[in-house]
C-alpha positions in Angstrom: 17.1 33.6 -6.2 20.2 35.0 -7.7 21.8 34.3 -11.1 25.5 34.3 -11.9 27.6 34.5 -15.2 29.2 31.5 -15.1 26.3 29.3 -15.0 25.9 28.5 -11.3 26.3 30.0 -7.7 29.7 29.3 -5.8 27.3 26.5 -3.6 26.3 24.7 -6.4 22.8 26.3 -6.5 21.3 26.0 -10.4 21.5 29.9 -12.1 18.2 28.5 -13.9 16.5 26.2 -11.1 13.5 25.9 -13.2 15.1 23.7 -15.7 17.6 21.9 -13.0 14.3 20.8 -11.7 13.0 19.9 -14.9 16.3 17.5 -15.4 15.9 16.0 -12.0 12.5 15.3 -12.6 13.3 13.4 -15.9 15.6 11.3 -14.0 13.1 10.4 -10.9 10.7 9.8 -13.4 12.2 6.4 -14.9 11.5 4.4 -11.9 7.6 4.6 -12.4 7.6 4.4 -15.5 9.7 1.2 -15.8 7.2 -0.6 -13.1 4.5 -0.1 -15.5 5.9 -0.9 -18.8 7.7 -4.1 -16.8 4.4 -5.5 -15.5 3.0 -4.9 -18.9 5.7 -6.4 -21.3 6.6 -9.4 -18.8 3.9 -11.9 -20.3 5.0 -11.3 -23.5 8.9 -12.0 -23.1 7.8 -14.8 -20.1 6.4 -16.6 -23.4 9.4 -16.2 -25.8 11.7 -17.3 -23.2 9.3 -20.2 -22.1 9.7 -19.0 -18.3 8.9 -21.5 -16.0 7.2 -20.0 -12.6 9.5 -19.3 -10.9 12.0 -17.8 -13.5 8.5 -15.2 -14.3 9.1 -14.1 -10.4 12.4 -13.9 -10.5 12.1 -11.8 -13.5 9.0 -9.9 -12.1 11.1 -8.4 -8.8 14.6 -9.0 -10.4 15.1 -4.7 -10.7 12.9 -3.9 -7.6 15.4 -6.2 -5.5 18.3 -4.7 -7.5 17.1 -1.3 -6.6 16.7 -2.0 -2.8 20.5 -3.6 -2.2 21.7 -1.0 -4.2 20.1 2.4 -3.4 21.6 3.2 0.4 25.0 2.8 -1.1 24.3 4.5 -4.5 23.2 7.7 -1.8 26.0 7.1 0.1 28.3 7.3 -2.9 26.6 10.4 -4.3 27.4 12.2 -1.0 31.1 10.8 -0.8 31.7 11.2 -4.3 29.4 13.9 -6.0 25.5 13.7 -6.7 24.9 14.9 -10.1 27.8 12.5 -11.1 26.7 9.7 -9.7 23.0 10.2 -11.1 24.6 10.6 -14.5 26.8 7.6 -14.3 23.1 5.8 -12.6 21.5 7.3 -15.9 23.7 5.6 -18.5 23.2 2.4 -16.8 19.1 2.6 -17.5 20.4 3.2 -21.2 22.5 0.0 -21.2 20.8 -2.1 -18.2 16.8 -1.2 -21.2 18.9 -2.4 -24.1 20.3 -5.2 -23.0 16.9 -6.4 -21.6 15.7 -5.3 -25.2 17.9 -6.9 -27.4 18.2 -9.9 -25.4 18.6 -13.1 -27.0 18.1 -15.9 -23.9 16.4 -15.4 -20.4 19.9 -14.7 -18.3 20.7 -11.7 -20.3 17.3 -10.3 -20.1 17.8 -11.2 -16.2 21.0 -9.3 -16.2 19.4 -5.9 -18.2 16.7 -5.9 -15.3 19.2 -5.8 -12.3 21.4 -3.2 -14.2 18.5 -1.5 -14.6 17.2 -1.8 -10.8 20.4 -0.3 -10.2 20.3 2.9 -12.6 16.6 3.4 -11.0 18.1 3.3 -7.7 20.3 6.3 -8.3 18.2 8.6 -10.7 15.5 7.8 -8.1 16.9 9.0 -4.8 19.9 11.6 -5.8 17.2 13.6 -8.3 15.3 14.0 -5.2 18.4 14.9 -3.2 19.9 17.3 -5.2 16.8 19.3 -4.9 18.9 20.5 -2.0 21.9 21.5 -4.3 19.8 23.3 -7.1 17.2 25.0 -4.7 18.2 25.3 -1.4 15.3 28.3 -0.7 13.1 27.3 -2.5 12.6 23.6 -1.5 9.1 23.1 -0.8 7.7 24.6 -4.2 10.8 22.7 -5.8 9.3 19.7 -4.3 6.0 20.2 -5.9 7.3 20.8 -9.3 9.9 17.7 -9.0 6.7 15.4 -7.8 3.8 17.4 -10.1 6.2 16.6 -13.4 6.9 12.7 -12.1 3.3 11.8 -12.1 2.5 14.0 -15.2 5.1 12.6 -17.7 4.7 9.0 -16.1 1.0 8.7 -17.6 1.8 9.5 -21.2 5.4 7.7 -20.9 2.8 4.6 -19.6 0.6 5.1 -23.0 3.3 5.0 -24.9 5.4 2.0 -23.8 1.8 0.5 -23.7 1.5 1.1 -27.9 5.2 -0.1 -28.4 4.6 -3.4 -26.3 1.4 -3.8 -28.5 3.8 -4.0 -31.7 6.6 -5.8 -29.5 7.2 -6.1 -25.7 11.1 -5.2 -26.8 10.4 -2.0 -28.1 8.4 -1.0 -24.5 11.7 -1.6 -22.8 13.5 1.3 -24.9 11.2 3.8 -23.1 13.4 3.9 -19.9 16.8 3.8 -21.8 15.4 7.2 -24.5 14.4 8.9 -20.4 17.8 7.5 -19.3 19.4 9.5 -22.3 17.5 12.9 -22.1 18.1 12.8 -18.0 22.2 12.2 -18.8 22.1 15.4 -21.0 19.9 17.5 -19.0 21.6 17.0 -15.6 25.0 17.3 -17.4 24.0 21.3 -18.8 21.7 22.3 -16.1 22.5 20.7 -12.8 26.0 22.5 -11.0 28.4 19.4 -9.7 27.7 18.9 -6.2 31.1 17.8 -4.0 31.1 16.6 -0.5 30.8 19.2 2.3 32.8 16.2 4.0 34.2 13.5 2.8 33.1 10.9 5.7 34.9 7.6 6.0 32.7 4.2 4.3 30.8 2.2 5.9 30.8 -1.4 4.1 29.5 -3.5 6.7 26.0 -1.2 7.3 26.0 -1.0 3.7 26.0 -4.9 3.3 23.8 -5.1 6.1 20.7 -3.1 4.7 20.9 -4.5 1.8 20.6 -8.1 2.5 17.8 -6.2 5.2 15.9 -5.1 2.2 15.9 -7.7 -0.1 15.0 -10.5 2.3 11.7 -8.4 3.2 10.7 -7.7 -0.1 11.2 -11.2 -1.4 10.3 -13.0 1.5 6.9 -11.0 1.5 6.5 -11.4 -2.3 6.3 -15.0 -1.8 3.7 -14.8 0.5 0.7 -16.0 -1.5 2.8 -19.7 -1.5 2.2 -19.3 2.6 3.8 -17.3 5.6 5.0 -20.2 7.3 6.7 -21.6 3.7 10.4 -22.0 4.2 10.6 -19.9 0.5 8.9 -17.2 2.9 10.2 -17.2 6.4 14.1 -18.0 5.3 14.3 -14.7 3.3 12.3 -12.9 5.8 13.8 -14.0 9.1 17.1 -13.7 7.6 16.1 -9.9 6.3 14.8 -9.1 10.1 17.8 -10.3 11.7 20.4 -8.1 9.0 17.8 -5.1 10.0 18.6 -6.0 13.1 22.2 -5.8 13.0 22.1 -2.7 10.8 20.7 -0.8 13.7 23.1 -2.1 15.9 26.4 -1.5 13.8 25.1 2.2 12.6 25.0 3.2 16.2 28.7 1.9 16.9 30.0 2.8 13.5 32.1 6.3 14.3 30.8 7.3 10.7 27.8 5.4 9.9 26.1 5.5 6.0 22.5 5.8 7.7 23.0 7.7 11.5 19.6 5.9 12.6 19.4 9.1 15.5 18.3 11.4 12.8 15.0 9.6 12.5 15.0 10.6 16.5 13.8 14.2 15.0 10.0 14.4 14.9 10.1 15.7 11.2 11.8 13.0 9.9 10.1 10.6 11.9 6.8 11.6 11.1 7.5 11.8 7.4 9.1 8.1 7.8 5.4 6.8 9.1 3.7 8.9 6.5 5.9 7.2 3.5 4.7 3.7 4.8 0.8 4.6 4.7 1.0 5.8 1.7 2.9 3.6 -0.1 0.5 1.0 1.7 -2.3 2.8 0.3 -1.4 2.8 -3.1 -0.4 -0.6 -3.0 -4.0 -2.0 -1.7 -5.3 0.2 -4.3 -3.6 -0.9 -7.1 -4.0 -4.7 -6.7 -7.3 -5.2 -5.0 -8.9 -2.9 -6.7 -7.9 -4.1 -10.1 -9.0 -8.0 -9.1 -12.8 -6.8 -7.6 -12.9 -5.0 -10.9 -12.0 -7.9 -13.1 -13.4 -11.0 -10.9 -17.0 -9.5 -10.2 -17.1 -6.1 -13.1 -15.5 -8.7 -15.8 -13.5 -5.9 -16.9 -11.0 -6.1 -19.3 -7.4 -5.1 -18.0 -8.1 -1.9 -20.6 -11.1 -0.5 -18.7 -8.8 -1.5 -14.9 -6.4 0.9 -16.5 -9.2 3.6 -17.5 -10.9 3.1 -14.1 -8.1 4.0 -12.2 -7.0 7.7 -14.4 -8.8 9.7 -12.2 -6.2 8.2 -9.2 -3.4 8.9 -11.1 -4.8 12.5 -12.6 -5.5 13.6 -9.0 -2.1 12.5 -8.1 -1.2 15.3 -10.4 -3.3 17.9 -8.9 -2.4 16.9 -5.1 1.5 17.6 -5.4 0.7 20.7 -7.4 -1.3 21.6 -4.7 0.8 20.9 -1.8 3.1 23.5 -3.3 0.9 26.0 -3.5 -0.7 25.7 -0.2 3.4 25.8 0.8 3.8 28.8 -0.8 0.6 30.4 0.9 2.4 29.5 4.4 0.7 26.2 5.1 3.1 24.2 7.4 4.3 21.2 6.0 3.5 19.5 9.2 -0.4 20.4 8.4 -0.6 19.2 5.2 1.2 15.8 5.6 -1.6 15.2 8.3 -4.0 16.4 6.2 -3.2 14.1 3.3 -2.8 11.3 5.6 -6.4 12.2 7.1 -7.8 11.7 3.4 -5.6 8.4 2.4 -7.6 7.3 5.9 -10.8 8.3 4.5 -10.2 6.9 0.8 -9.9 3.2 2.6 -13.1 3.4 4.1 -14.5 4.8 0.8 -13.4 1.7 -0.4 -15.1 -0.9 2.0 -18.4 0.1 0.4 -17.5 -1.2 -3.0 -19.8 -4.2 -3.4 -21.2 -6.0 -6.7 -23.4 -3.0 -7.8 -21.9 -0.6 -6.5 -21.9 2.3 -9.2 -18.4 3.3 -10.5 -18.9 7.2 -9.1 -18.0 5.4 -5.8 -14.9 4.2 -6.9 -14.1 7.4 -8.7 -14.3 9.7 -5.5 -12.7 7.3 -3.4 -9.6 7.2 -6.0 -9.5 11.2 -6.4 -9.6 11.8 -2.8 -6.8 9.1 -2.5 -5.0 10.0 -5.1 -4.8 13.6 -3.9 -4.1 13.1 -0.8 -1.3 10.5 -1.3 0.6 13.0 -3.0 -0.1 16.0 -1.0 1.5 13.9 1.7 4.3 12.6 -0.3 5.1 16.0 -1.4 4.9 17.9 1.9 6.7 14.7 3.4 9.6 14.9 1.1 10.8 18.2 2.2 12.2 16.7 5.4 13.9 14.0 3.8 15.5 16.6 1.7 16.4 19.6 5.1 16.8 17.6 8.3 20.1 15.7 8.0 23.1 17.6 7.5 24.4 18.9 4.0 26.5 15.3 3.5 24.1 12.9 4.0 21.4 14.4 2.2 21.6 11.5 -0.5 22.0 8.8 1.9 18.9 10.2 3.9 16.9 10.7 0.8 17.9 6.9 -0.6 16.2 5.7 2.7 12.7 7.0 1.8 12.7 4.8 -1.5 14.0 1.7 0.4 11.2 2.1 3.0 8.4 2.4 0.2 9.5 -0.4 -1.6 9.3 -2.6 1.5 5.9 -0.9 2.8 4.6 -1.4 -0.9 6.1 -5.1 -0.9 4.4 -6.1 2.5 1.0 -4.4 1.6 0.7 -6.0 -1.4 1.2 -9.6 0.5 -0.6 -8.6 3.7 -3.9 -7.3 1.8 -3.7 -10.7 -0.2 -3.1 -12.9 2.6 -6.5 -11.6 4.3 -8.4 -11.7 1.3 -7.9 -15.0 0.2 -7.6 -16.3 3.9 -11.5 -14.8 3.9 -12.8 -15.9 1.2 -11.3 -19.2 1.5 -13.1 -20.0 4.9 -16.6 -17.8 3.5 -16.8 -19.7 0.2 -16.6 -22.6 1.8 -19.4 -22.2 4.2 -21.9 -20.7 1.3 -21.0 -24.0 -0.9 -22.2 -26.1 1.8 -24.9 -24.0 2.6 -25.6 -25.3 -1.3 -25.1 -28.7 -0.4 -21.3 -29.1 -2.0 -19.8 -31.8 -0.9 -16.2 -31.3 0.0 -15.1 -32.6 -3.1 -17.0 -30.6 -5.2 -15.9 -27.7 -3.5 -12.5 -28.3 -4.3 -13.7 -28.2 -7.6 -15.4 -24.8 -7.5 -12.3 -23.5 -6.5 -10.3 -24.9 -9.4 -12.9 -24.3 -11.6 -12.3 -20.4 -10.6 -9.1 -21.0 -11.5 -9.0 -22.7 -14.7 -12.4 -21.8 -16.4 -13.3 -25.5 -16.3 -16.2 -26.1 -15.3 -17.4 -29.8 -14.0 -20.9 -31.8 -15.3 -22.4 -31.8 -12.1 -22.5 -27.7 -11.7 -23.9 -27.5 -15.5 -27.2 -28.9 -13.4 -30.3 -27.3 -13.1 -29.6 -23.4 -11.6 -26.1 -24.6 -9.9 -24.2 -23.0 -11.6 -25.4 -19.6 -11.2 -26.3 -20.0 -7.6 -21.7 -21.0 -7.1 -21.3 -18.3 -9.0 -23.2 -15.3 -6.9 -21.9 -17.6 -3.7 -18.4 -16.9 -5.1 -19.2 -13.4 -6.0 -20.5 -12.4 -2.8 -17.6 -13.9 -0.8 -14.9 -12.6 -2.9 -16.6 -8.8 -2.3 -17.3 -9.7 2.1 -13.5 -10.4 2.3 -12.5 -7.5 -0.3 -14.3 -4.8 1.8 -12.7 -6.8 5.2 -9.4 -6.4 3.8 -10.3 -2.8 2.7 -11.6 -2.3 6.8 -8.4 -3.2 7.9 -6.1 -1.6 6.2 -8.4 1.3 6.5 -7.9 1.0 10.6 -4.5 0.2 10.7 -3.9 4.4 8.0 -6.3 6.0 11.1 -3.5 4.3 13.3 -0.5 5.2 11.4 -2.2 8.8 11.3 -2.2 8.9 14.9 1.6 7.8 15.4 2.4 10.7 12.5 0.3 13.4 14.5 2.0 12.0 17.9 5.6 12.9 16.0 4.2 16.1 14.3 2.0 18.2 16.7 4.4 19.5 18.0 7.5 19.8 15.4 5.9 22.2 13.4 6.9 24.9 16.3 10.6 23.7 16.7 13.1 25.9 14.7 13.2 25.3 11.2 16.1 22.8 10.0 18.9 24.8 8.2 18.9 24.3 4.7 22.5 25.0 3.7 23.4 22.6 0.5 
């Protein structure tokens, strides 16, 4: 690639890509680091405030829903209007969206630094992956694995150390994203060319409006789940979500200038890399939570050693992206190695269904390194055709829908696996407490007794209460490794659907690339 003296090519392309990667990567970074440092400093500020339930759940998806209403028009604006300055503008909002939540006196202006926040991940999120384009358009696959090998390597020491500030005060983890916020603003600003609109095409507030309210019905209708699918707090978000998807569809076909042309997902590419962003974002999802709770309701162990347990995941993660660029660079199809990864994010799942009371930790460990891997070898190789199918301005909206889409998969995984865990162990607790002659009283008990840690007279009897407590263990791990079996089914089905698109697109002509 070609330098120049005055800084940058006449197409915007970076005279030093190497660091415009580098700042791009500092600004996609903040998203995963903020979920982590969220979940981890929300009990804490939940019990200053004295947040009732449902102001905790509010709180809890507050920047994730202000993320998905915002981040199709945040792409949209970026092509209209200029992708480096837009991220910049979306970087200075995680400064002041972190300090207001950290410096917040009352729970509303804590609310209000989350959504500001959700809104500066949004945009740092989706146009540093977009202007991958702009800086590197020749280069984008091992671009791609240096943008994705740095997000999951400086998310696991930014994690550590918002973990050591929340210890002293959970306001001091929320200036970790605000300090990223500030080094992405600089870095973007001295090492990323401007990029302006190949054309300028006309807005589109109505589709705009419509996958936004699309989104966030989902993803909050879904994160209600455990209160019950047929809940009105569930289905009135959700139905109402479906039926603005619905018209989103509809109007972006009829709109002479849509935000989101909906026929580009008609190309096979795209399309495959679409179904491969839902399994893994599923994967990693089930992972996450499930794994965690087996860990901590039959291991006992701490949420310390959950977080230790799952490094090699996170470390492998690392090595997969790295990986996919080098395999890239040897002439590997990106086709192949999305399938690939998505064969071993299969394969992972069913690792998982044999994790069982003794099972020794090893088990876990290769099941989360071959995960982990291959979740990111996927994502990686995947990413290069949100990045070269659509044409040079809708790049950013294109790119914004591949965030959207994993925030709903990761949003209806979490509540699906749930849903089928609990439903199972509900109906196979019940049957081994009767099979221990519980009457149905008592074993309304046991189950709040599980709960609460209080435990009633009558199981203190004789070897009771060691005989509940292996019948609650061993139901708990029968509907864990169900849950694992079907979600393991349902990747070997979504791998099918992705070979179906891919097979064959691999031998089509190469997408141009022009930024």
């Amino acid at each position: 690639m070609s330098g120049s003296s005055s800084g940058a090519l006449p197409d915007g392309v970076a005279r030093r890509p190497g660091l415009a990667i580098l700042a791009l990567t500092v600004a996609g970074v903040a998203q995963a680091a903020d979920v982590s440092l969220h979940n981890t400093a929300l009990a804490s500020a939940a019990a200053e405030f004295g947040m009732s339930a449902t102001q905790r759940s509010i709180a809890a998806s507050a920047a994730t829903l202000a993320l998905a209403a915002s981040i199709l028009t945040i792409g949209t604006i970026g092509d209209r209007f200029g992708r480096r300055l837009t991220l910049m503008w979306c970087a200075l909002a995680l400064v002041v969206g972190g300090v207001i939540t950290a410096t917040a006196p009352v729970y509303g202006v804590y609310l209000t630094g989350r959504v500001i926040t959700g809104v500066g991940l949004a945009g740092t999120l989706a146009l540093s992956m977009a202007l991958i384009r702009t800086v590197a358009p020749d280069h984008i696959p091992s671009a791609m694995s240096l943008y994705f090998t740095g997000q999951v390597g400086f998310t696991l020491p930014l994690t550590i150390l918002g973990g050591w500030l929340i210890g002293s005060s959970w306001r001091l983890g929320y200036l970790v994203v605000p300090v990223v916020g500030a080094v992405a603003f600089v870095l973007n600003k001295i090492f990323v060319p401007p990029s302006r609109a190949v054309h300028r095409r006309k807005s589109d507030p109505v589709g705009l409006v419509l996958v936004a309210l699309a989104l966030v019905g989902i993803i909050w209708g879904v994160s209600d789940a455990s209160h019950g699918w047929l809940t009105v707090r569930v289905l009135v978000p959700v139905l109402v979500g479906v039926a603005a998807l619905v018209g989103f569809l509809w109007w972006e076909q009829h709109h002479d200038e849509p935000a989101l042309p909906v026929h580009l997902f008609k190309d096979r590419n795209l399309a495959g890399a679409l179904t491969a962003d839902v399994s893994f974002n599923m994967w990693q999802a089930v992972m996450v939570l499930q794994l965690s709770l087996l860990w901590q309701y039959v291991y006992a162990y701490s949420p310390l050693d959950v977080t230790l347990g799952q490094l090699p995941a996170s470390l492998a993660m690392v090595l997969g992206a790295f990986a996919a660029g080098r395999l890239a660079a040897r002439g590997r199809r990106p086709q192949t190695l999305v399938l690939l990864g998505l064969t071993g994010v299969a394969l992972s799942m069913y690792l998982f269904v044999l994790g069982g009371a003794s099972t020794p930790y090893w088990v876990f460990g290769v099941s989360l390194v071959l995960g982990g891997f291959s979740r990111m070898l996927t994502e990686t190789a995947a990413g290069e055709f949100f990045v070269e199918v659509p044409p040079p301005d809708l790049v950013g909206a294109t790119v914004a829908s591949k965030p959207a889409i994993g925030q709903a998969s990761f949003a209806l995984a979490s509540a699906l696996s749930s849903t089928i865990l609990y439903g199972g162990l509900g109906r196979d607790l019940g049957d081994r407490l009767a099979d221990l002659g519980l009457t149905p009283s008592q074993q309304g008990q046991v189950v709040g007794w599980f709960s609460s840690g209080d435990i009633p007279e009558w199981a203190r009897e004789n070897d009771l209460f060691d005989q509940v407590v292996a019948a609650g263990q061993d139901a708990y791990v029968d509907a864990y490794r169900t849950t694992m079996l079907v979600f393991a089914v349902a990747f070997t089905l979504l791998l099918g659907l992705a070979w179906r698109f891919l097979r064959r697109a691999g031998e089509d002509a190469a997408p141009t690339t022009a930024a």
